[in-house]
C-alpha positions in Angstrom: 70.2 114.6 155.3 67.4 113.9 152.7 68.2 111.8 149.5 68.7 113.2 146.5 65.0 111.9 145.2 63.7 113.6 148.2 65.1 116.7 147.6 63.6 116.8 144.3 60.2 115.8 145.0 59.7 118.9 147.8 61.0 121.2 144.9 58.4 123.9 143.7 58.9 124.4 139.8 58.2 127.2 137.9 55.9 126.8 134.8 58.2 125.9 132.2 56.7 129.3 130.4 58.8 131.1 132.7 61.6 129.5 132.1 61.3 129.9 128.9 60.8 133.5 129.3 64.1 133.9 130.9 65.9 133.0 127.7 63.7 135.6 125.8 61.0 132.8 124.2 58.0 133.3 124.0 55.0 130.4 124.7 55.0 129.7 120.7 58.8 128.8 120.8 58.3 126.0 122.8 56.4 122.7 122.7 55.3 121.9 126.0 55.6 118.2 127.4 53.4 118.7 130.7 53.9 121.6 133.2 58.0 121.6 133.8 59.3 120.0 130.1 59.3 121.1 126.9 61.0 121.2 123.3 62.5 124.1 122.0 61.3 124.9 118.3 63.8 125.6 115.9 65.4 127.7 114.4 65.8 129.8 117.4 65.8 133.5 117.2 69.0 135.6 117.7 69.1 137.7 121.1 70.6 140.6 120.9 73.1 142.0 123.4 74.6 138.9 125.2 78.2 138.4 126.2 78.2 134.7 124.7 80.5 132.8 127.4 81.1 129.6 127.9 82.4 127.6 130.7 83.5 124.2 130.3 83.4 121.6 133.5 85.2 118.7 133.4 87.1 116.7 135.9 89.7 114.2 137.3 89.4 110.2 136.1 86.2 109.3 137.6 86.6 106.9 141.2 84.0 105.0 143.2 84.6 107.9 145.9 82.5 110.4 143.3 83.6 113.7 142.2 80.3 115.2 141.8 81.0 116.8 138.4 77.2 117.5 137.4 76.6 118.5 141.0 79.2 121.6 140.6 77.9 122.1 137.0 74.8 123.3 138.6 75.7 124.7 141.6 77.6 127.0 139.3 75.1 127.7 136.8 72.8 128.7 139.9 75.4 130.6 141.6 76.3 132.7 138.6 72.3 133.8 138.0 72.6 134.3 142.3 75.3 136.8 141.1 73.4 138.5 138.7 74.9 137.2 135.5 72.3 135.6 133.4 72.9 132.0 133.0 71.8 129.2 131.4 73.2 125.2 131.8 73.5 123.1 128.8 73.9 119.2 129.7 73.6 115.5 128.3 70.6 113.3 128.7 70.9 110.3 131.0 71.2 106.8 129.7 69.2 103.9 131.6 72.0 102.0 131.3 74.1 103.7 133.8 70.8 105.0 135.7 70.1 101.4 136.0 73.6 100.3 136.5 76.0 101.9 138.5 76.9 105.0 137.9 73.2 106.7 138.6 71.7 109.5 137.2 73.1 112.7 135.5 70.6 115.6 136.7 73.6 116.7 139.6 72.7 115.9 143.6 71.3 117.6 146.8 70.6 121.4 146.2 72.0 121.8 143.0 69.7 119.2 140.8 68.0 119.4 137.5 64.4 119.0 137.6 61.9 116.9 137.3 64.6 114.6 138.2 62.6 111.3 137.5 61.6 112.3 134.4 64.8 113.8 133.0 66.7 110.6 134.5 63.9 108.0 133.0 62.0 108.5 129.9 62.3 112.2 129.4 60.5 113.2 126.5 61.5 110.2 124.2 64.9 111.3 122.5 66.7 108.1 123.3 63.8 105.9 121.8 63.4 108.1 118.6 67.7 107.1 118.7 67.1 103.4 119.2 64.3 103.0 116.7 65.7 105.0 114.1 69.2 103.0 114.7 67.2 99.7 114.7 64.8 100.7 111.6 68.2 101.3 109.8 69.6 98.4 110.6 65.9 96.2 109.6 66.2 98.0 106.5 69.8 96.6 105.6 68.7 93.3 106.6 65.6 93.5 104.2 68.0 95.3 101.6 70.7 92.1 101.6 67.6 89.4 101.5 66.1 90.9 98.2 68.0 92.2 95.5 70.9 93.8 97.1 71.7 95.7 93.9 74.7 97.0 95.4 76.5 93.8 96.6 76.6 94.6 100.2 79.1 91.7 101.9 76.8 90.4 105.0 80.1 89.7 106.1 81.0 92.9 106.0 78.4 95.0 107.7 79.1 97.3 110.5 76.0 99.2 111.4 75.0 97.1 114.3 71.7 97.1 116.5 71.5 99.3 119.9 69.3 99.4 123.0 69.6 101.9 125.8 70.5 99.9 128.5 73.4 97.8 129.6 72.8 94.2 128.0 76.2 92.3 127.7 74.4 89.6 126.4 73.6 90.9 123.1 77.3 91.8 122.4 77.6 89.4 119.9 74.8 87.7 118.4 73.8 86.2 115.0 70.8 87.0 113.0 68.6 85.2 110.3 68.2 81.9 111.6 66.2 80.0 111.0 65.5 79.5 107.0 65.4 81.6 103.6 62.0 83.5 105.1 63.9 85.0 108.3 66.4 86.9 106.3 70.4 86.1 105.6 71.9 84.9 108.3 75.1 86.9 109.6 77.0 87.6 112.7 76.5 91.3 114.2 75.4 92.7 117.9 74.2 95.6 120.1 76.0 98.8 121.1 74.7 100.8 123.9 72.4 103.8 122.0 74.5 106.2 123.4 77.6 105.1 122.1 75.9 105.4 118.5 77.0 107.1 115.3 73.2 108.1 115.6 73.7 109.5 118.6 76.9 111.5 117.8 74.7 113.1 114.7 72.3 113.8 116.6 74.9 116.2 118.8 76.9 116.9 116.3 73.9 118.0 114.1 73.7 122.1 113.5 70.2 121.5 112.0 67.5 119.2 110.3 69.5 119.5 107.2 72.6 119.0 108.6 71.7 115.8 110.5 69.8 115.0 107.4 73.4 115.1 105.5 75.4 113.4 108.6 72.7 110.4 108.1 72.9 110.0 104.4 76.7 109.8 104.9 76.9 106.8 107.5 78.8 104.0 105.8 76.7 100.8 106.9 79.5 98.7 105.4 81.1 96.8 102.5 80.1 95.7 98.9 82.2 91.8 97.9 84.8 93.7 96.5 85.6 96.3 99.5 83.9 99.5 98.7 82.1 101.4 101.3 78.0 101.7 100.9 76.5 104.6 103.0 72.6 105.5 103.8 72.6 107.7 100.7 73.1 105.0 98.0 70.7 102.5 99.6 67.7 105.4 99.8 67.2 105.4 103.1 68.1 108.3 104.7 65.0 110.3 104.5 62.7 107.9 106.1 65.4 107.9 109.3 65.4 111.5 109.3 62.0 111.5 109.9 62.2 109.5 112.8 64.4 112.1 114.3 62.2 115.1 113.7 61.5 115.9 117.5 64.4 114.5 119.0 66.9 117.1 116.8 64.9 119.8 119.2 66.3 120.9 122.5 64.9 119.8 126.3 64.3 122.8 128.3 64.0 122.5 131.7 65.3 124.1 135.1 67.2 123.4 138.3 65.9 123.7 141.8 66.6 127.4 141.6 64.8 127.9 138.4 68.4 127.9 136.5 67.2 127.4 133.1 68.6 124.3 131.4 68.6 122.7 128.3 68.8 118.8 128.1 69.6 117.2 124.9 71.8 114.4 123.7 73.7 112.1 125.8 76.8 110.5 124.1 79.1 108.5 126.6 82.3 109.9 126.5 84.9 106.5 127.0 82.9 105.5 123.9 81.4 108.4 122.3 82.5 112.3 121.8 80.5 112.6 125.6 79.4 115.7 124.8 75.9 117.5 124.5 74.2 118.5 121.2 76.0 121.6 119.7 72.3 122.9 119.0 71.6 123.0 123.0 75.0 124.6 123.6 74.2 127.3 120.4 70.7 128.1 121.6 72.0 128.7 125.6 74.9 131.2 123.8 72.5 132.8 122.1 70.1 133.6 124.8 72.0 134.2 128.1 75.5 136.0 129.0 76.9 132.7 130.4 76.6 129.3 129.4 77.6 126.6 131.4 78.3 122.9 129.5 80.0 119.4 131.1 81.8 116.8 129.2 81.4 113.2 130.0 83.9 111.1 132.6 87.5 113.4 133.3 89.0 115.9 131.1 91.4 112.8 129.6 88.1 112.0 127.8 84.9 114.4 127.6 87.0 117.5 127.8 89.9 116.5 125.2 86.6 115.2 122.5 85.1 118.5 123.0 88.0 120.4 122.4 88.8 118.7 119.1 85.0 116.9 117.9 82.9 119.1 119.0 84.5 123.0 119.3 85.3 122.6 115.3 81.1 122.5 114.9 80.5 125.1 117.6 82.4 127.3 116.1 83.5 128.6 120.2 86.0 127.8 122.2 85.4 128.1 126.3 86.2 130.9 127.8 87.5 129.0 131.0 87.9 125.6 132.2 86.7 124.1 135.5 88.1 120.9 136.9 86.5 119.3 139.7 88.3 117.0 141.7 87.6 115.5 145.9 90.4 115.1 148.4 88.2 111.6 148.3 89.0 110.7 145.0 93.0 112.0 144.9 93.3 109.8 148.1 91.9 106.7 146.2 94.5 107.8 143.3 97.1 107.5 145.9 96.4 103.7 146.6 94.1 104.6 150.0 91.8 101.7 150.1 88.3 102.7 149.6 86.7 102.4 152.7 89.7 104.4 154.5 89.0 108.0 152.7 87.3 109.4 155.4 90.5 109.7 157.5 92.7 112.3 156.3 96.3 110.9 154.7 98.2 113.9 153.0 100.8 111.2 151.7 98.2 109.6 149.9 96.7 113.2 148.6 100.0 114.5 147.6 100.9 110.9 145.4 96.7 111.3 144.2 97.6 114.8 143.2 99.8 114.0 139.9 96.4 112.9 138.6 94.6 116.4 138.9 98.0 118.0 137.7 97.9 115.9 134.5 94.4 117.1 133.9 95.1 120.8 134.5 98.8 120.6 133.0 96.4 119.2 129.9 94.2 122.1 129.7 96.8 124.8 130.1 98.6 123.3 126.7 95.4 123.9 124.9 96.0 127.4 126.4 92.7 127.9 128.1 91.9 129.7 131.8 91.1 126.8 134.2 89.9 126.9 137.9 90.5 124.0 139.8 86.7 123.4 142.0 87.0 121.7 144.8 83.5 119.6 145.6 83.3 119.3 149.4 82.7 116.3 152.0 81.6 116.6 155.1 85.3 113.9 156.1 87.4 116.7 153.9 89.7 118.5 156.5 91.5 121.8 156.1 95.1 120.3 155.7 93.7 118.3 152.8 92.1 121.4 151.4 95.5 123.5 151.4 97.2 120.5 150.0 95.5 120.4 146.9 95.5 124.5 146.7 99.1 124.7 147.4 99.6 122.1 144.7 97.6 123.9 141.8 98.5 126.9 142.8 102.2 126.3 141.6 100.7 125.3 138.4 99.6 129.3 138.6 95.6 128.0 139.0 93.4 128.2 141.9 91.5 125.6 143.7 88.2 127.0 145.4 86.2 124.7 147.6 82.7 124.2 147.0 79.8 122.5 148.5 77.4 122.7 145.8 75.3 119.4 146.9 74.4 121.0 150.4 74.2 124.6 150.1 73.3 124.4 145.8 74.6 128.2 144.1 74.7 129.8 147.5 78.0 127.4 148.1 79.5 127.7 144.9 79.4 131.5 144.6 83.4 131.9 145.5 83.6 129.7 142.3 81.8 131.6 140.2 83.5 135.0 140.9 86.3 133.1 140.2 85.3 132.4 137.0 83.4 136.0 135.5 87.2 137.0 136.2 88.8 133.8 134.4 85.9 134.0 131.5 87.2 138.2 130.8 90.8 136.7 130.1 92.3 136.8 126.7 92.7 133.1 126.3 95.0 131.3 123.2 93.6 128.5 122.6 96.2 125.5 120.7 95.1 122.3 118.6 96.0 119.6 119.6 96.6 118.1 116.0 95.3 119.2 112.3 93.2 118.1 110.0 95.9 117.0 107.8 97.8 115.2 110.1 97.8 111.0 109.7 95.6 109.0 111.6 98.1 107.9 113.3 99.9 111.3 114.0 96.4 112.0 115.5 96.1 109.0 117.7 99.6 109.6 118.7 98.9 113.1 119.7 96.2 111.9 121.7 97.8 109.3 123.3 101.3 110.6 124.4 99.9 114.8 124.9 96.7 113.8 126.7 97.2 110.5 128.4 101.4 110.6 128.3 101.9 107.4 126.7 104.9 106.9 125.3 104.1 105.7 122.0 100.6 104.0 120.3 101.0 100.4 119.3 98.5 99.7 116.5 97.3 96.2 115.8 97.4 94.4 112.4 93.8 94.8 111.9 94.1 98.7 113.0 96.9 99.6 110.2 95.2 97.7 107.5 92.4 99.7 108.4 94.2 102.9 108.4 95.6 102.3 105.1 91.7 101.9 103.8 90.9 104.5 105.1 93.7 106.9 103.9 92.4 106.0 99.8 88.9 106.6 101.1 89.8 110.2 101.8 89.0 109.8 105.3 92.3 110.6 107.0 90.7 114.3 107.3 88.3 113.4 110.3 89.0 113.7 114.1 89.8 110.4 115.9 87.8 109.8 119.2 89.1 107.4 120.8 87.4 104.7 123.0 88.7 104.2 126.3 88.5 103.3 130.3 87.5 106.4 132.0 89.2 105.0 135.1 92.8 105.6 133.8 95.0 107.4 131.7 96.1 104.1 129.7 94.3 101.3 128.5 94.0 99.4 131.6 91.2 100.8 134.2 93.7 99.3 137.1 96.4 102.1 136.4 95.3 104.7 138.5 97.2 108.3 139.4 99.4 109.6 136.4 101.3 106.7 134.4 103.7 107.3 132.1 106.0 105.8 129.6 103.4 103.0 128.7 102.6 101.8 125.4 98.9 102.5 124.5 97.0 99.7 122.3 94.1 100.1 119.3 92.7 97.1 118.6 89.8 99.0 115.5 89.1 101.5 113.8 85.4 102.4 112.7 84.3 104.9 110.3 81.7 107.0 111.6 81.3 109.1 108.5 78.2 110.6 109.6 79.3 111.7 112.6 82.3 113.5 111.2 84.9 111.6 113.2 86.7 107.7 113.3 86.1 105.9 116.7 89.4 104.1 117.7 88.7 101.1 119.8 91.8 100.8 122.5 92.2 97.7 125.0 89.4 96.0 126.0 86.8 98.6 125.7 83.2 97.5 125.2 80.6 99.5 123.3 77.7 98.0 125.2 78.3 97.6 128.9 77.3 94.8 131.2 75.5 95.2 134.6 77.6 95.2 137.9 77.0 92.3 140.2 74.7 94.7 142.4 72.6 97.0 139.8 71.1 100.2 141.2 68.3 98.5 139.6 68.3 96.3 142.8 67.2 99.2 144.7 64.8 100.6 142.9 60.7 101.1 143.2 56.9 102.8 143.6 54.6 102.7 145.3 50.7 102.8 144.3 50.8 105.9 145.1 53.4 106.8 142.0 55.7 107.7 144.7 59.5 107.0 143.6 62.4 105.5 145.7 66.0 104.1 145.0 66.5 106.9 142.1 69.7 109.1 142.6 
């Protein structure tokens, strides 16, 4: 079988004009970047006559096996235009980090990929450098601010706006800046988050327009004056000259799949760190202009799926008509303890023990009272007693798990799904919060924790409920908590795999990420820059002098 690469590079593209036709805009809506890329000018006009719904795909804890979550993402949006029911896919940006890393790119595999593939997965059309330089000329700024007359009294010891870069650098974690003598600046301990783990990221998708993110950035508390009082972008004069540096990356990434599947690009929060969700202006603009839209959430429905539900759905302003899970009789076998180079032989045991992972997820989504198809992604080692097993187990849950094969056979292989879900997507659905606005900080964490994850109780450092209690006479007990955490596992520790329960679940922090509208709580270990693996996909990687690309995936 070709590679994933090479299955992009003999794809014929339409003209992004025609794309962009599809979703009723016109040449002047767009901005082109080349023949197959382009920005979507905004505001964006209102199309009339649309059914508006939206289907959120999520998954189990990601495993080394692979779920192929973007894979099915497209292979559905494709399947459902196949069908006849206008469709458009809204989806995050890839990071280089995990592009460079591990976990490869996010533009989906085989037949059902997003294209131009290299581009979208490399340098795109700039949106996380106008992030990182508009992140770093913040922070610069702060650093200038505290070496001249710091007016406001902004504690050096107390700043948290910290540096980013977009790929995985564990050695700029911690570092310390202004060395070197009175000229270089004040010298003070800080370090680097990964850019999409940044409040400036989160704006960006959190943004409903340039005034809005305009707002979100002049709210961003940077830190702390000597005598503990927050200082945000606003009251050091700042925030229109970051703005600015944001004007082209606030717009939308249109682009298509291998079956001309329109598809709009833009953002790309992690979601064990971030909200892992795409901009809300991408998801408003595919509502607007097709019957079905068709939007992922980062890592397993523990994570992406639970943020989008209470960070992003708030802004939206919709909730998803249906929920897909996607899970492999690969990866439930590697939740049931089968070693990882055994899950090509079938083992129902293992499945079965596996399975009270994917029941957690879909038990999950059922409390928030949402429809939810269960998608099986197919391997070619899958065998039709593993198949049943995981139907026969869902289907007690009253859900139904269709098998798909997406990667090989794109829409034409994920059609079954799709029915599935114009029937799920009609249903009345009564959609539950998981906690209010007025609920504690704590109440919210614990909701998180013990509903989502089934802890049995949060255990909050000395650092966290000091911080709490700060942040209750700040007025900030209001905002959503998004909470940082191993994708790998329900609890805090990425070696608990399947479906633990009755474990005590650890914050460490708490920071305020005003512009963003939420508070980030830090739980175990958690990093918000990664570091390489010992073998990068980085390794692997090259061209030729041709231009010719190889090792991407």
């Amino acid at each position: 079988m070709p590679t994933d690469i090479e299955i992009a590079d003999a794809a014929k593209m339409q003209p992004i004009t025609e794309i962009a036709q599809k979703l009723g805009l016109s040449s002047d809506d767009i901005e082109q970047y080349g023949h197959y890329k382009a920005k979507i000018n905004l505001p964006v006009k209102e199309i009339e006559d649309k059914k508006h719904k939206l289907i959120l795909v999520t998954g189990i804890n990601p495993t080394s096996a692979g779920e192929g979550k973007s894979t099915v993402l497209v292979g559905l949006g494709d399947a459902l235009n196949q069908l006849g029911h206008q469709t458009t896919i809204a989806m995050r940006e890839p990071s280089m980090g995990p592009v460079f890393g591990i976990k490869g790119g996010a533009t989906g595999g085989g037949y059902s990929q997003v294209v131009p593939m290299e581009d979208i997965n490399l340098h795109f059309t700039g949106d996380m450098h106008a992030l990182t330089s508009a992140n770093n000329t913040l922070a610069a700024l702060i650093d200038n601010y505290i070496m001249r007359d710091n007016a406001l009294g902004l504690d050096p010891r107390r700043i948290i706006w910290k540096r980013v870069e977009d790929v995985n650098d564990r050695a700029l974690r911690n570092v310390v800046t202004g060395l070197g003598g009175i000229m270089q600046g004040v010298p003070r301990e800080t370090g680097f988050d990964i850019t999409a783990a940044s409040e400036m990221m989160a704006i960006l998708c959190l943004a409903e327009d340039l005034h809005d993110l305009k707002k979100r950035i002049g709210r961003i508390v940077v830190g702390y004056t000597y005598d503990k009082k927050p200082v945000t972008v606003d009251q050091l004069g700042f925030t229109g000259a970051i703005t600015l540096l944001l004007k082209d990356a606030i717009k939308p990434n249109l682009v298509q799949t291998l079956d001309h599947t329109p598809a709009i690009v833009h953002g790309g929060p992690f979601a064990n760190i971030a909200h892992g969700c795409n901009s809300v202006l991408a998801t408003q603009i595919a509502l607007k202009t097709s019957d079905y839209t068709v939007t992922e959430c980062g890592f397993g429905a523990d994570l992406g799926a639970e943020k989008f539900l209470d960070i992003k759905r708030p802004v939206l302003g919709k909730t998803p008509d249906a929920v897909v899970i996607v899970a492999t009789a690969r990866a439930l076998k590697l939740n049931g303890g089968v070693d990882k180079n055994d899950l090509t032989e079938e083992n129902i045991p293992a499945l079965e023990k596996g399975m009270a992972n994917l029941r957690r997820h879909v038990k999950n989504m059922q409390n928030y009272g949402l429809p939810i198809v269960v998608a099986i992604n197919h391997f070619a080692s899958d065998t039709e007693a593993e198949i049943k097993t995981i139907q026969d187990a869902v289907a007690e849950m009253g859900v139904k798990a269709i098998e798909v094969d997406a990667w090989a056979k794109g829409g034409e292989g994920t059609q079954d799904l799709a029915k599935e879900v114009v029937e799920l997507a009609d249903q009345p659905a009564d959609f539950h919060e998981l906690y209010k606005s007025t609920d504690s900080i704590e109440d919210k964490l614990t909701a998180v924790a013990t509903k989502i994850y089934g802890a049995k109780r949060v255990v909050l450092s000395n650092k966290a409920k000091k911080q709490i209690k700060t942040f209750d006479k700040q007025g900030w007990n209001t905002l959503p908590v998004c909470i940082a955490k191993t994708q790998y596992s329900f609890t805090d520790d990425q070696t608990k795999l399947g479906a633990p329960t009755d474990f005590d679940f650890h914050i460490r922090d708490l920071v305020p990420k005003l512009g963003a509208g939420f508070i980030v709580a830090l739980s175990g270990t958690m990093m918000t820059m990664p570091g390489l693996a010992k073998h990068p996909a980085a390794e692997n990687m090259d061209i030729d002098d041709n231009g010719q690309i190889t090792g991407l995936f």
